[in-house]
NUMI-764758 format. One record per residue: y, x, z of N, C-alpha, C in turn; residue number from 1; residue in three letters. Coordinates in nm, 2 decimals, padded with zeros to 4 digits. Layout:
Y, X, Z, Y, X, Z, Y, X, Z, NUM, ALA .
...
END
This chain:
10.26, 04.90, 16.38, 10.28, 04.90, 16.52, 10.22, 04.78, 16.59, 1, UNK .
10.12, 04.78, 16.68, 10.10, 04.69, 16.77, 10.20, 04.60, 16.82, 2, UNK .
10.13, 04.47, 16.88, 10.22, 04.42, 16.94, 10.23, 04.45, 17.10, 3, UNK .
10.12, 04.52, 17.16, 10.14, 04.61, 17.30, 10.28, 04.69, 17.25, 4, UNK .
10.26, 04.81, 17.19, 10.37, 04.85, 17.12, 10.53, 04.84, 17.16, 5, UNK .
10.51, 04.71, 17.08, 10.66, 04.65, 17.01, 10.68, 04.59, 17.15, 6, UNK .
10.61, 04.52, 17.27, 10.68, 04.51, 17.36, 10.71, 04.58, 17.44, 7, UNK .
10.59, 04.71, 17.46, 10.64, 04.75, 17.56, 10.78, 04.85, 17.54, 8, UNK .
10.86, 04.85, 17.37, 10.95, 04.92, 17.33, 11.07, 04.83, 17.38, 9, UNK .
11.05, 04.66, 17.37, 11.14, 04.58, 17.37, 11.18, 04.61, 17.55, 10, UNK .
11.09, 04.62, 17.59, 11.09, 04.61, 17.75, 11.22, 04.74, 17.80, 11, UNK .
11.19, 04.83, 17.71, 11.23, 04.99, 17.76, 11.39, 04.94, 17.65, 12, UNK .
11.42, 04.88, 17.60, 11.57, 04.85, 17.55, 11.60, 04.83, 17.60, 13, UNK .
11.53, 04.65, 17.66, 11.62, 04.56, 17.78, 11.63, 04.67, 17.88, 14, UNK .
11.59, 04.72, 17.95, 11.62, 04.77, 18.06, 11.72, 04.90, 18.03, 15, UNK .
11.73, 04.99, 17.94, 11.82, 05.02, 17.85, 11.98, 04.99, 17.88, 16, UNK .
11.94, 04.87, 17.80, 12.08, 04.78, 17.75, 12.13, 04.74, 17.93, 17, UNK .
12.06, 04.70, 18.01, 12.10, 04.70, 18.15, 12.17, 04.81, 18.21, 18, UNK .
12.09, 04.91, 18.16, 12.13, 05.05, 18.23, 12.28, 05.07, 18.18, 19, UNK .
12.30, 05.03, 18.07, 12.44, 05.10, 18.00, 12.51, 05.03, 18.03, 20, UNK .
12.53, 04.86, 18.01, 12.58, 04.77, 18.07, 12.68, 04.82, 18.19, 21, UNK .
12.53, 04.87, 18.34, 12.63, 04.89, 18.40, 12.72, 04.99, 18.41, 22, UNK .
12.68, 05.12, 18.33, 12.77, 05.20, 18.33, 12.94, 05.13, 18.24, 23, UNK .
12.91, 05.04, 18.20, 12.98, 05.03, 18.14, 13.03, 05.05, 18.00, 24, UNK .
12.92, 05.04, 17.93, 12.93, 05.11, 17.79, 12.92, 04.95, 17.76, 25, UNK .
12.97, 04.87, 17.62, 12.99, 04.78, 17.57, 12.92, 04.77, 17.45, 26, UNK .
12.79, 04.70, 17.47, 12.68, 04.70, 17.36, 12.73, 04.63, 17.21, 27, UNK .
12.72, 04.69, 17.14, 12.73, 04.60, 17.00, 12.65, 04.56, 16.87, 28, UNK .
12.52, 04.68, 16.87, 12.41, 04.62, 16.82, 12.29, 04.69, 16.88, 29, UNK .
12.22, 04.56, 16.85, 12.05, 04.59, 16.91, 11.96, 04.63, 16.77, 30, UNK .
11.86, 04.73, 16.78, 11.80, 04.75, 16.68, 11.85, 04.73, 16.52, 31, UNK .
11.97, 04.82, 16.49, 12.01, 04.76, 16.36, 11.95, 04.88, 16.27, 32, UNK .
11.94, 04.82, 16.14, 11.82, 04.85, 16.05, 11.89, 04.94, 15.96, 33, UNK .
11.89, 05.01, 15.91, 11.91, 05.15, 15.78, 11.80, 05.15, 15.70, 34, UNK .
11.85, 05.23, 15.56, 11.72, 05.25, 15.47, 11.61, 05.37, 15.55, 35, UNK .
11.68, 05.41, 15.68, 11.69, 05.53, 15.73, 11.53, 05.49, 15.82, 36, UNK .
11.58, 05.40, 15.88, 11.52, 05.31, 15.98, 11.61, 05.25, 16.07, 37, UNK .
11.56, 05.25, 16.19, 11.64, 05.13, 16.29, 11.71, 05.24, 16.41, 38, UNK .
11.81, 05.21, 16.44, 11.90, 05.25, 16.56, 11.87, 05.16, 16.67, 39, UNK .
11.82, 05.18, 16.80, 11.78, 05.12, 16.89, 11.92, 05.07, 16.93, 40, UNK .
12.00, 05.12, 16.95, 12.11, 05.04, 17.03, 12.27, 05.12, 16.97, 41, UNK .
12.36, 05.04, 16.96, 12.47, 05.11, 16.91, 12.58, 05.04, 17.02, 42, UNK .
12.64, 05.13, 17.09, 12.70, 05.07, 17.19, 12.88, 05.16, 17.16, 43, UNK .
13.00, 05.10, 17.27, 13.13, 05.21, 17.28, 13.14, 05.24, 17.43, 44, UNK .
13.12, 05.34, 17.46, 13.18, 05.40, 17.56, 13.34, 05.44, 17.60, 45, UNK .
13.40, 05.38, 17.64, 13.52, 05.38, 17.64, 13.57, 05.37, 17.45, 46, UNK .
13.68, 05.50, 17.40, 13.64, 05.53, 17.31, 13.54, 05.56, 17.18, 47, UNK .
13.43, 05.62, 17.23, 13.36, 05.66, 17.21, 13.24, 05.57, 17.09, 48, UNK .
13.19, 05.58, 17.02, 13.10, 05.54, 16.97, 12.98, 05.59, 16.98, 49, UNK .
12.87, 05.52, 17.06, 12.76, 05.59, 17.09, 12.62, 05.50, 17.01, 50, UNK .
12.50, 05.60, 16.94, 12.43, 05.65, 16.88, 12.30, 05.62, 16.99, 51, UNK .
12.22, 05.52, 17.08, 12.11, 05.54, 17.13, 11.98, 05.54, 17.11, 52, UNK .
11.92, 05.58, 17.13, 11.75, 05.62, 17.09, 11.69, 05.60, 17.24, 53, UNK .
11.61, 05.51, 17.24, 11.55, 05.48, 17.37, 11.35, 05.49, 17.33, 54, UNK .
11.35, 05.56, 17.45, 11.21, 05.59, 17.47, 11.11, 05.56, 17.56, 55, UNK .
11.05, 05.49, 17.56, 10.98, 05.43, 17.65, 10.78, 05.49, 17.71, 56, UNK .
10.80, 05.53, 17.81, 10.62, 05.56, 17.81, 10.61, 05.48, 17.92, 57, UNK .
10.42, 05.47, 17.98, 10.37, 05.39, 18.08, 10.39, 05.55, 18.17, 58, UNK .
10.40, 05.65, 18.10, 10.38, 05.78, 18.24, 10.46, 05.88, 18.23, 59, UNK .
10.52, 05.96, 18.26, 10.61, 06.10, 18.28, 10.54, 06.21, 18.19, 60, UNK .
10.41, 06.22, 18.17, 10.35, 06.33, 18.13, 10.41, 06.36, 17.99, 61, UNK .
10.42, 06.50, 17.95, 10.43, 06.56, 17.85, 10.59, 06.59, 17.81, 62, UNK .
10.68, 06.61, 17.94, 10.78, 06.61, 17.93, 10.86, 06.44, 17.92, 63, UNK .
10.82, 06.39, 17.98, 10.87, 06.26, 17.94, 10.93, 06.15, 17.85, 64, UNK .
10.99, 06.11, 17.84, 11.04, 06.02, 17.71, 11.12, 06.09, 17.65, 65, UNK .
11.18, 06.12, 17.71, 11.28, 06.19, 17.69, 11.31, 06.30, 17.55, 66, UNK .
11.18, 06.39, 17.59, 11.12, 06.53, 17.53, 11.06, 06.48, 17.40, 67, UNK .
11.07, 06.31, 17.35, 11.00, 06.26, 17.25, 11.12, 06.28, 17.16, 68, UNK .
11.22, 06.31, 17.12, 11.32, 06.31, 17.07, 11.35, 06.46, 17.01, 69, UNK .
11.27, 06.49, 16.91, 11.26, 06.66, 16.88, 11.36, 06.67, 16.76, 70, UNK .
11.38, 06.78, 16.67, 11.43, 06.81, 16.55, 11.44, 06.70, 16.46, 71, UNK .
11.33, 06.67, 16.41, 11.32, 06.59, 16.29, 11.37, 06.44, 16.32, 72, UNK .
11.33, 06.40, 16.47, 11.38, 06.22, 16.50, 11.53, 06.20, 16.51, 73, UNK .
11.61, 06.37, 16.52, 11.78, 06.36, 16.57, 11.83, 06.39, 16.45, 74, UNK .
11.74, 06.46, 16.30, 11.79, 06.42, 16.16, 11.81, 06.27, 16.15, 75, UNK .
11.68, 06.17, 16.17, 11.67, 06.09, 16.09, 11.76, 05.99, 16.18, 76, UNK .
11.83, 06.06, 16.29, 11.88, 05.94, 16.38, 12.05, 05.97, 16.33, 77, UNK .
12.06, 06.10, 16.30, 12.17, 06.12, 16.27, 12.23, 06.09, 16.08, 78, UNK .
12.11, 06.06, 16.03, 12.12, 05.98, 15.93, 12.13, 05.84, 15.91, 79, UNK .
12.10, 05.80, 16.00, 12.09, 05.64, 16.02, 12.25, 05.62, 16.09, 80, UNK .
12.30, 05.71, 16.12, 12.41, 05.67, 16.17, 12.50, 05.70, 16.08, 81, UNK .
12.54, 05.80, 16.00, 12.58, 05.81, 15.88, 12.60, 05.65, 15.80, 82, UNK .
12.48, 05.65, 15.79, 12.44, 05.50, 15.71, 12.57, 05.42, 15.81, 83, UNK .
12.56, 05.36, 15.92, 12.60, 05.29, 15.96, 12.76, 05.28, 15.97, 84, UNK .
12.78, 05.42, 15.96, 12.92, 05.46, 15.98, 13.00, 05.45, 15.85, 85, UNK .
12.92, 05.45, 15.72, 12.97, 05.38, 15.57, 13.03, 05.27, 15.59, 86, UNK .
13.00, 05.18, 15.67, 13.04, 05.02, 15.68, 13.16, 05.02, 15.80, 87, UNK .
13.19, 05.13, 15.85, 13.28, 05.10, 15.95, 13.46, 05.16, 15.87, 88, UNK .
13.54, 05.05, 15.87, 13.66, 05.06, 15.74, 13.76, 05.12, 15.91, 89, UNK .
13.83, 05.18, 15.80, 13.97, 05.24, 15.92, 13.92, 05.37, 15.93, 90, UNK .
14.01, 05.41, 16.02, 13.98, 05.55, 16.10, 13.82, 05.59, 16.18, 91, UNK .
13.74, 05.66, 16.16, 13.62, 05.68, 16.26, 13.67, 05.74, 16.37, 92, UNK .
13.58, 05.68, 16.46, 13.61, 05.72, 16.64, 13.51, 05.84, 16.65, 93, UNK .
13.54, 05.85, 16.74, 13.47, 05.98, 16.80, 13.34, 05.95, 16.83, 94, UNK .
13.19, 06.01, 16.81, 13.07, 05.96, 16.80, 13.04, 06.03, 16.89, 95, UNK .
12.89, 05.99, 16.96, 12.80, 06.13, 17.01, 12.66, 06.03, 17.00, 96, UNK .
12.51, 06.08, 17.04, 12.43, 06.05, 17.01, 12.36, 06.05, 17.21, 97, UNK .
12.30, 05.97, 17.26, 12.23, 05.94, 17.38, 12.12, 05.92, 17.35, 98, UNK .
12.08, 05.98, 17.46, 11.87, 05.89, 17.47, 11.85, 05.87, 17.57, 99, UNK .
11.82, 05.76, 17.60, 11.74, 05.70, 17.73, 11.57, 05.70, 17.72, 100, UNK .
11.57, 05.72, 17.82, 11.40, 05.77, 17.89, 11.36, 05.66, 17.96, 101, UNK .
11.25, 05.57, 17.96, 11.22, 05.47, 18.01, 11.06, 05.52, 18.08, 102, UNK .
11.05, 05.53, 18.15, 10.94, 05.51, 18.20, 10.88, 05.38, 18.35, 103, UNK .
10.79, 05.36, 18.27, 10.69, 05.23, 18.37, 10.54, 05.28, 18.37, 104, UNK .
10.54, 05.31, 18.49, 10.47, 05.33, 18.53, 10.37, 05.20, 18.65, 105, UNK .
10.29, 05.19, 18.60, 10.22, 05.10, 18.70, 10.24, 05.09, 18.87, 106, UNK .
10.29, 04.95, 18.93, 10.29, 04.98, 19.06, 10.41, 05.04, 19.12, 107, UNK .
10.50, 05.11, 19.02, 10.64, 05.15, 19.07, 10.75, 05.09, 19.00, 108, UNK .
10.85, 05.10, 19.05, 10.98, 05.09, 18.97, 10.98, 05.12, 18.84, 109, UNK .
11.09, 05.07, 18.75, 11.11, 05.14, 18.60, 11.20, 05.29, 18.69, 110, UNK .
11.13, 05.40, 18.58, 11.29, 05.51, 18.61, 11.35, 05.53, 18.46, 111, UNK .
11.45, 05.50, 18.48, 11.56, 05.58, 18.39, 11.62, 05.71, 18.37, 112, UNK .
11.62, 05.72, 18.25, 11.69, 05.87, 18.22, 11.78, 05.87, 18.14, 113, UNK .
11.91, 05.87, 18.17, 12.00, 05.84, 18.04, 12.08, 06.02, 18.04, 114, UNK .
12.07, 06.07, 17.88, 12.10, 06.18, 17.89, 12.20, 06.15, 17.77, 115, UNK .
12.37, 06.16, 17.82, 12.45, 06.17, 17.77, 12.52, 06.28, 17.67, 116, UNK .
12.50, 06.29, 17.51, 12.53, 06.33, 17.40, 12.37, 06.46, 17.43, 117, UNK .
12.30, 06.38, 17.40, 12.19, 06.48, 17.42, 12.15, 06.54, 17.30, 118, UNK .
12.23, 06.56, 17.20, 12.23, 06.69, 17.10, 12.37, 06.69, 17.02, 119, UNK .
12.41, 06.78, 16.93, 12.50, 06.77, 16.85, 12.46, 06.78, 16.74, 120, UNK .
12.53, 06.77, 16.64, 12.53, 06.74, 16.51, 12.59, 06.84, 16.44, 121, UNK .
12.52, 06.95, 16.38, 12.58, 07.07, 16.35, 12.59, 07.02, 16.13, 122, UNK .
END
């Protein structure tokens, strides 16, 4: 991965982690690592234990960030959380999985897209 890349990924977290922040969701890890790969952000929503995948483009086209999030990335995301959820002792809370849409576009604002339990886990 480039380092254009890697920041402009870091950029689309922080603003991310802002976005949730205010909603109120209570961040608890940033990029944490699995044999799986990395979970962009693992935050609690009330209750809730949430699962985020954040996606970042410079433009809207192609369905937007959002639409980056197909079949195969919500196995390996839902595997990674598995993983993660081995280490957690007690009772498990109630999970769901988010993706945030980052788009920066030159010359405008960042827009956000936060799409709340944007698939299930069959």
């Amino acid at each position: 991965m480039t380092r254009a890349r890697q920041s402009l990924g870091k950029q689309g977290e922080d603003l991310a982690c802002r976005e949730l922040r205010r909603r109120r969701y209570a961040i608890l890890a940033r990029r944490y690592r699995t044999r799986f790969g990395e979970i962009d952000i693992i935050a609690r929503d009330d209750d809730t234990l949430v699962f985020v995948e954040v996606k970042t483009r410079r433009r809207g086209r192609f369905g937007g960030a959002t639409a980056a999030v197909g079949f195969h990335k919500q196995r390996r995301l839902i595997n990674m959380a598995r993983s993660y959820l081995m280490g957690v002792s007690g009772r498990l809370p109630p999970c769901r999985f988010d993706v945030v849409g980052v788009t920066l576009a030159e010359g405008a604002p960042p827009v956000l897209d936060v799409v709340v339990n944007a698939f299930v886990v069959s």
